[in-house]
C-alpha positions, 0 to 999 in steps of 0.5 A: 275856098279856091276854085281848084280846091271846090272841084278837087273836093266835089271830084274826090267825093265823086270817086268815093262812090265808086265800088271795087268793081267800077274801078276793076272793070275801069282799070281793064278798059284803061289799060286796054285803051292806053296800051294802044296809044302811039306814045306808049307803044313806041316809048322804050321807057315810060315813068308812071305811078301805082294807082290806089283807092278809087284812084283810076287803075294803072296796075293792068297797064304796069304789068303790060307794059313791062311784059312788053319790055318797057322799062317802066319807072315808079315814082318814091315821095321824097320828104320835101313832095318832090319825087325820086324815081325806081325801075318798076320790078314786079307787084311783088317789089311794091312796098308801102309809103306814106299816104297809103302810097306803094313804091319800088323797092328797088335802087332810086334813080334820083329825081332826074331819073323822070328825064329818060322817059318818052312818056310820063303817065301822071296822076289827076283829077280832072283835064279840060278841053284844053288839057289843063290837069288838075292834079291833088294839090301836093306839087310834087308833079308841078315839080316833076314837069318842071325838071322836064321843061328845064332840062328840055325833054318833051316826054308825051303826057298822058292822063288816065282818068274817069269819063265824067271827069274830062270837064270843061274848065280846070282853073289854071295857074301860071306854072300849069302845063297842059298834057297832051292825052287823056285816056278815060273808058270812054275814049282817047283826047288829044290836045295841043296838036301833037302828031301821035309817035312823033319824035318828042312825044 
């Protein structure tokens, strides 16, 4: 088993243990933290996903920032693991997907759809001090950060996660993009150097 594949397992089993609560009481805090972030509270457009399970909570954070006037794009699994993209409308326009996924309902932007946002919000596992992600291992946002980079768009990257799952070490590979914040309960990480709300955020 490779080492991202052994602290992928050792991390998920962590999650499992969470009660509905913990992860409630964690996604408030989440998205209070985040709402503040200077990438988020300039960004006119900002590409994020619905957290489910024990996933940390970005539901709180969706609502906030739409009632805010963000435009809020929602990612739809392609068949191929690479991800389209629909304007968030609402919790009452989510429908179910595969994996046990909720997804917009509302017409898709296709997969360049990501390249209008000033920020990204993706999903993880676990970030180090370096910000190196670890991510489920599908690849889809691999693929994701990769159409960003081609096209030259330098959206902030930011990470919600829980506070014992900034660790020291993620194993990376070739193709791995770092992020450049991390929100967890506990506090806000920033890695790389970057002004917060400077121009490419």
């Amino acid at each position: 088993m490779s080492g991202k594949a052994t602290l992928r397992r050792q991390l998920l089993a962590e999650r499992a243990l969470l009660t509905s609560e913990d992860v409630q009481n964690a996604a408030a805090v989440l998205a209070d933290a985040a709402l503040g972030l200077p990438e988020l509270t300039t960004a006119r457009t900002v590409a994020a996903y619905v957290s489910i399970g024990d996933e940390p909570g970005t539901r709180p954070l969706l609502d906030a920032l739409r009632s805010r006037g963000v435009r809020v794009l929602l990612p739809v699994l392609l068949p191929d693991n690479d991800l389209d993209w629909a304007p968030y409308e609402g919790p009452e326009r989510l429908v179910a997907a595969r994996w046990g996924l909720l997804e917009p309902a509302g017409p898709r932007l296709g997969p360049r759809g990501v390249l209008a946002a000033d920020a990204v919000l993706l999903p993880g596992l676990a970030v180090d001090g370096r910000g190196m992600r670890l991510g489920r291992g599908g690849g889809s946002y691999d693929r994701v950060l990769a159409r960003l980079s081609r096209a030259g768009a330098h959206p902030a990257l930011v990470v919600l996660l829980y506070a014992h799952e900034v660790v020291e070490r993620v194993p990376e590979e070739p193709h791995d993009h770092p992020v450049h914040a991390v929100v967890t309960p506990a506090a806000v990480l920033r890695f790389s150097g970057r002004a917060p709300g400077a121009p490419g955020a």
